[in-house]
DOSE-100368 format. One record per residue: residue in one letter; x, y, z of N, C-alpha, C in turn. Coordinates in pm, whole numbers, plus 32768, in hexadecimal, padded with zeros to 4 digits. Layout:
N
AXYZXYZXYZ;...
END
This chain:
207
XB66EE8566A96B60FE84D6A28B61CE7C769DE;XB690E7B369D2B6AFE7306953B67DE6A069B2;XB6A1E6D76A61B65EE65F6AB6B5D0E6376ACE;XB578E6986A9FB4ECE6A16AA5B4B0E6496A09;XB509E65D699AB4D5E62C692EB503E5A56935;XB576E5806986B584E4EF698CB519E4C669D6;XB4FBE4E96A4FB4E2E4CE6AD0B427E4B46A88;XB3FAE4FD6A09B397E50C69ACB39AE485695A;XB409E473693AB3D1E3D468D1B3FBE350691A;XB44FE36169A3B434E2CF69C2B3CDE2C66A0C;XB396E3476A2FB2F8E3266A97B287E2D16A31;XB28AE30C69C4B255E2ED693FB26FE2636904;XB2D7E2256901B318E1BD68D1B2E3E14B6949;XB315E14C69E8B2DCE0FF6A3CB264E0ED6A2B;XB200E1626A48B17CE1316A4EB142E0EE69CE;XB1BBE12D6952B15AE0CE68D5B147E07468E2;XB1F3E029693AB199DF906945B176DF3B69C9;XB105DF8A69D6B0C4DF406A4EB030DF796A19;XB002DFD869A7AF8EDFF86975AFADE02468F5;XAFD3DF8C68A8B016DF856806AFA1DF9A67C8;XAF13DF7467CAAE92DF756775AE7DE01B6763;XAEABE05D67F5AE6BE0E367C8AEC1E15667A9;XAF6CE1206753AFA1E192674CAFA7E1A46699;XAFAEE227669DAF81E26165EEB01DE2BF65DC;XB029E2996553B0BDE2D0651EB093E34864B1;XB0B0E3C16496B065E3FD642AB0C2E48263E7;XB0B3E4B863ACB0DFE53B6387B089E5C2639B;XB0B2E6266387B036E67763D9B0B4E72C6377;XB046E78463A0B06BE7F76347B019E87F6331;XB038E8F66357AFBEE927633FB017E9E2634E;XAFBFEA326372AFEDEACB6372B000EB23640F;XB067EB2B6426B090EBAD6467B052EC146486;XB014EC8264A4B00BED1864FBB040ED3F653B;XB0BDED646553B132ED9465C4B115EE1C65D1;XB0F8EE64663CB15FEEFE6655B19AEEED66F0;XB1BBEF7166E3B1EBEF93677DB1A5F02E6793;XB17CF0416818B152F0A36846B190F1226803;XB147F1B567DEB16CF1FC678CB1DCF25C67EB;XB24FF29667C3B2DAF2BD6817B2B2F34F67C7;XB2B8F3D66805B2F6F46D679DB319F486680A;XB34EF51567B8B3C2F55C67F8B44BF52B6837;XB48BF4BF67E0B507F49F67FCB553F51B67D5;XB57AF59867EDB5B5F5FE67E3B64CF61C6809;XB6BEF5F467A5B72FF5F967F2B75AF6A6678A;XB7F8F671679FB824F6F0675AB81CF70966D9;XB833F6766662B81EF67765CDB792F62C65A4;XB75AF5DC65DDB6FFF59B65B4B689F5A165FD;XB638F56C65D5B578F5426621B56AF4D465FE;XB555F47D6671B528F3F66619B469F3ED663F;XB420F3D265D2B3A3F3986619B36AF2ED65F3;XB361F2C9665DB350F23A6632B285F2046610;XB261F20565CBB1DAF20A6576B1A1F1A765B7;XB104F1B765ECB0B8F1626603B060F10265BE;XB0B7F0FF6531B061F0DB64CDB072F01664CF;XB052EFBF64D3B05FEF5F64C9B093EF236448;XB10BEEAA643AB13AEE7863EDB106EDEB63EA;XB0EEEDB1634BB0B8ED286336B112ECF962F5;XB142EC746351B1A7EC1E6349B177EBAD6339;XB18CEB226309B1ABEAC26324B1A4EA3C6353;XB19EE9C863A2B1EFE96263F3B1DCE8E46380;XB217E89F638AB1FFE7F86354B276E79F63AE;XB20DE72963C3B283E6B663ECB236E6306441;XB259E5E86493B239E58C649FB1F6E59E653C;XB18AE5156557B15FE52F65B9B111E48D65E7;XB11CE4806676B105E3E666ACB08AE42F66EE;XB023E3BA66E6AF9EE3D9675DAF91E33E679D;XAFA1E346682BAFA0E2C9688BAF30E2F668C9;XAE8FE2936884AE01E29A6905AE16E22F696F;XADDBE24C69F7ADB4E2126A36AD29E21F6A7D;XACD5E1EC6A6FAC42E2086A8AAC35E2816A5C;XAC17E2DE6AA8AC03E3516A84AC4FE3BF6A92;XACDBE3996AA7AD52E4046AC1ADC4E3D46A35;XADE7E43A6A12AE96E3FE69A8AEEEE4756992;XAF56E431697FAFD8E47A698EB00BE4B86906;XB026E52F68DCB049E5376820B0BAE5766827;XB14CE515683BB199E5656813B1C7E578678A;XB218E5FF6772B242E62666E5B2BCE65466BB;XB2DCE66F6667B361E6956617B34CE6BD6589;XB35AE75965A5B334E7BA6563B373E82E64F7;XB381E82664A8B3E1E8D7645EB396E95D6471;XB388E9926470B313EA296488B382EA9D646C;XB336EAF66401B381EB6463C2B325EBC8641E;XB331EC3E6467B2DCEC6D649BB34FED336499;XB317ED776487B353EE016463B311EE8664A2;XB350EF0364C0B311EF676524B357EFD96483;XB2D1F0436483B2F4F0A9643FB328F11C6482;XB382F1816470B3A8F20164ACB3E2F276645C;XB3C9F2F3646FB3E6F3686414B45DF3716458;XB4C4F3C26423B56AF423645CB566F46F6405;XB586F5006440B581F5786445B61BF5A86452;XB64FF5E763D5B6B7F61A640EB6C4F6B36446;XB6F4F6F164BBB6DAF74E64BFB740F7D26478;XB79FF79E647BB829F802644BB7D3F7F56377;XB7D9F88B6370B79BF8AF62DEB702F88662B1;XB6E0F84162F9B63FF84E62E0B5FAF7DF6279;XB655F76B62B0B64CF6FF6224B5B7F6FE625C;XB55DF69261C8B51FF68161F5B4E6F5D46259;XB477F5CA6254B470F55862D2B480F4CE625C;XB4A3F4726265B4C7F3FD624EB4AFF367629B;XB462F34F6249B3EDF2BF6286B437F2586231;XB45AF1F262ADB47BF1656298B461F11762EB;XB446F07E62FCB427F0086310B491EFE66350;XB47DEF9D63BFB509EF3163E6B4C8EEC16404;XB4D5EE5063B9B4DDEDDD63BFB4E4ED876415;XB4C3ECEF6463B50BECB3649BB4EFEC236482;XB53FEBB9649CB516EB1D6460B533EAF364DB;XB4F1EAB16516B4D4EA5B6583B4C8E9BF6583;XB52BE94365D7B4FDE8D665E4B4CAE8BD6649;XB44DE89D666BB3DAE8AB66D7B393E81B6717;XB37BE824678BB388E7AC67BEB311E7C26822;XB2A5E78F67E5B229E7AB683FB226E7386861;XB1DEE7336912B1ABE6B5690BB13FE6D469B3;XB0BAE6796949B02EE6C26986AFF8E64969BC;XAFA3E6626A2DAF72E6216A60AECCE6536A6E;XAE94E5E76A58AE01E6106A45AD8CE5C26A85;XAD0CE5C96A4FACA0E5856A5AAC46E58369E2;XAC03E50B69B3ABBDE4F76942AB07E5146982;XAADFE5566922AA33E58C695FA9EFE56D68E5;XA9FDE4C2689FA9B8E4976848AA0EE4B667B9;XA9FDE4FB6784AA38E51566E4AAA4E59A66FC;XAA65E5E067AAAAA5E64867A7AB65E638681A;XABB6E6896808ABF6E68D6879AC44E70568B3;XAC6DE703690DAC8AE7796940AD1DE73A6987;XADA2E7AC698FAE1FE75D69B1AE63E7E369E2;XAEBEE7DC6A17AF27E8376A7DAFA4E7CF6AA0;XB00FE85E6A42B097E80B6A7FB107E8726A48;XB189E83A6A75B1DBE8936A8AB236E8A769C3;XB28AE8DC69AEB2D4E8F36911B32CE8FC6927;XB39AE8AB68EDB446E8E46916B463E91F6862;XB49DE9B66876B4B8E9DC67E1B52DE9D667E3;XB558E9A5676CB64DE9D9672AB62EEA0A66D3;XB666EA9A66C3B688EAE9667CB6CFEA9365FE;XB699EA726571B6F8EA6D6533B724EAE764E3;XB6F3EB536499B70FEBBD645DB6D2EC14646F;XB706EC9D6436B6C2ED046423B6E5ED5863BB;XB6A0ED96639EB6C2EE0C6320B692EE8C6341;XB699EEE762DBB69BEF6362E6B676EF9F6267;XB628F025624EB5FEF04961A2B622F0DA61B7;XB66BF1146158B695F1BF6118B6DEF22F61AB;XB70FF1A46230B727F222628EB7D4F1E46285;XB82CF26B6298B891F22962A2B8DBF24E6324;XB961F21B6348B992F24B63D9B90CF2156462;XB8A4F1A66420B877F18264A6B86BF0FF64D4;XB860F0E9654DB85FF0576576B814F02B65F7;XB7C9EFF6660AB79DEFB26693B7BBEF5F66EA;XB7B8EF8D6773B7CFEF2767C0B76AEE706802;XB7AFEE3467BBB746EDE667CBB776ED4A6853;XB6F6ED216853B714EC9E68B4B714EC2A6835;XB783EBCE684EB764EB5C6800B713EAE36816;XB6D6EAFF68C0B6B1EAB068F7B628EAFC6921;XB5C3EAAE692EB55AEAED696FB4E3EABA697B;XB483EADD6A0EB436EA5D6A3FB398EAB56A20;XB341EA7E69FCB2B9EAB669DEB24BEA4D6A09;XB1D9EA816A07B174EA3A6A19B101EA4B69C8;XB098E9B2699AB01DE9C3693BAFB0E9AB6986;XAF1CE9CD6959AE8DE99C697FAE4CE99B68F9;XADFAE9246901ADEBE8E96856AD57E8DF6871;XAD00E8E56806AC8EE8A967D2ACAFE86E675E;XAC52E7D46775AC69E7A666F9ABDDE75A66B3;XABF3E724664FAB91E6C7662BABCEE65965F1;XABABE5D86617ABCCE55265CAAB77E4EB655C;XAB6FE4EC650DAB24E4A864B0AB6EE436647A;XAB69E3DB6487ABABE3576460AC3DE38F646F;XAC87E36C63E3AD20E37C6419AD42E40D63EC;XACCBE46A63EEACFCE4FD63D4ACE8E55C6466;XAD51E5B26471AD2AE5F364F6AD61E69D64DB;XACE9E6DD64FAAD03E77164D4ACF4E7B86543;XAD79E8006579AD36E85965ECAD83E8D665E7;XAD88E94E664AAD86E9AD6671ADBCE9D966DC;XAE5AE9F766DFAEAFEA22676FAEC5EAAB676A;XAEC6EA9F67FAAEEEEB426811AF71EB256854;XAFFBEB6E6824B098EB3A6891B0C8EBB168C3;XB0F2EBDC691CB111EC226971B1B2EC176993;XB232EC776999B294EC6A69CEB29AEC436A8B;XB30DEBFC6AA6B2F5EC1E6B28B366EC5A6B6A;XB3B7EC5C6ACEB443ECB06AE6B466ECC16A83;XB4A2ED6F6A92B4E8EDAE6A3BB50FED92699C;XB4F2EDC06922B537ED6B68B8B5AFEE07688A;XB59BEE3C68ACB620EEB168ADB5ECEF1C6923;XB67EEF276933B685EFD9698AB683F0426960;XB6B6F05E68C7B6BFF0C06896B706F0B467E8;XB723F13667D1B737F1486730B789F1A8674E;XB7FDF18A66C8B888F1F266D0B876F21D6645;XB87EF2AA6628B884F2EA65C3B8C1F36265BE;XB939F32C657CB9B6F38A6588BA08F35D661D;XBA22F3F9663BBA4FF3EC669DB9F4F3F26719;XB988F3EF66E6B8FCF3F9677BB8E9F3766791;XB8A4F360680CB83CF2D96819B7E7F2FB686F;XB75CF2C2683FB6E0F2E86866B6B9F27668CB;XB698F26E6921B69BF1F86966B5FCF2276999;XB590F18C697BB542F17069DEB50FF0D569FC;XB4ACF0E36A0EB444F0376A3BB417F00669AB;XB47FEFC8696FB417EF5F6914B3DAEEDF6925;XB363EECD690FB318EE416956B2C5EE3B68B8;XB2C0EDE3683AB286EDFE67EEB20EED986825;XB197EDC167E8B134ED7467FDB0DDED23677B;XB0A0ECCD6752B07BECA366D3B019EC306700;XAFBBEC516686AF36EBF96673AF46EBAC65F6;XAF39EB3D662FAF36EACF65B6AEE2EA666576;XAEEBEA7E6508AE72EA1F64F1AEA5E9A1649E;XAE7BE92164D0AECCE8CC646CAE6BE839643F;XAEA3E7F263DDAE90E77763D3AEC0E70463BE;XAE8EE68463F6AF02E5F763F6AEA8E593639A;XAEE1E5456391AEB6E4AF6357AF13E45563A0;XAEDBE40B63E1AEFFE3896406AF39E33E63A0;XAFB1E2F86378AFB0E2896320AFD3E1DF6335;XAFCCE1E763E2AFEFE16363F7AF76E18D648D;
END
């Protein structure tokens, strides 16, 4: 992963200079939609977990290079993104009742897209390397997730460019695992997490 984000800014850095007129430096920022596919009936001996199909709004800000060449350019980025999955737990021993919390996650994200310009409009596809930097947890106690610190995803973008403003629209996709499972107590619930999220964002060029 960490070889892909290098392997991301000297591709970026070379070609700047051999097509210095057309590379743009900018900041960029915008909101999150994360879930993951809806999970019930995690049914062990003390607990139920259900993991909610409800979507969480997160987040991203950070920096971002756009290299044109005629009608193709390269945008790589470097990113923060807070992005979070909701889920109920159920205890079963005495009949508590169900208990809804949030888990969190902060991500440093490393897109880098390759596209085509269709006048003001553009359209781009490329791969995301995510690092886990944190996570949290709200009102559950005795639980914890298994997570990847590492993990490879992929985007498809619409965008629009108007002078040095550019607003577009990704859809990112896991292409591996971001946990196996959740331990609560002495259980663990293990399945396929792949979160998925729509994003909508915006940049300004400032050089």
């Amino acid at each position: 992963m960490k070889k892909l984000g290098l392997i991301a800014v000297l591709a970026f850095l070379t070609m700047s200079r051999v097509y210095a007129g057309s590379v743009e430096l900018g900041i960029r920022g915008g909101i999150n939609f994360s879930s993951i596919p809806a999970y019930k009936d995690f049914q062990l001996i003390d607990h139920e977990l259900v993991v909610l199909p409800d979507s969480y709004t997160g987040f991203h800000f950070g920096l971002f290079g756009r290299l044109s060449a005629g009608n193709m350019f390269i945008m790589p980025e470097i990113l923060y993104s807070e992005t979070g999955q909701k889920m109920t737990v159920r205890t079963n021993m005495g009949g508590e009742p169900v208990r809804e919390f949030t888990q969190l996650y902060s991500h440093l994200k490393i897109p880098f897209t390759i596209g085509t310009n269709l006048g003001p409009f553009y359209l781009g596809i490329g791969p995301v390397a995510n690092f886990l930097l944190d996570n949290t947890r709200k009102h559950v106690e005795n639980f914890s997730f298994e997570y990847s610190d590492t993990t490879m995803s992929y985007q498809v973008m619409a965008g629009l460019k108007i002078g040095n403003l550019i607003i577009d629209f990704r859809f990112e996709d896991n292409l591996t695992n971001f946990g196996t499972g959740i331990q609560i107590g002495d259980e663990f619930f293990d399945f396929d997490s792949r979160p998925r999220h729509y994003i909508i964002g915006i940049g300004i060029a400032l050089f």
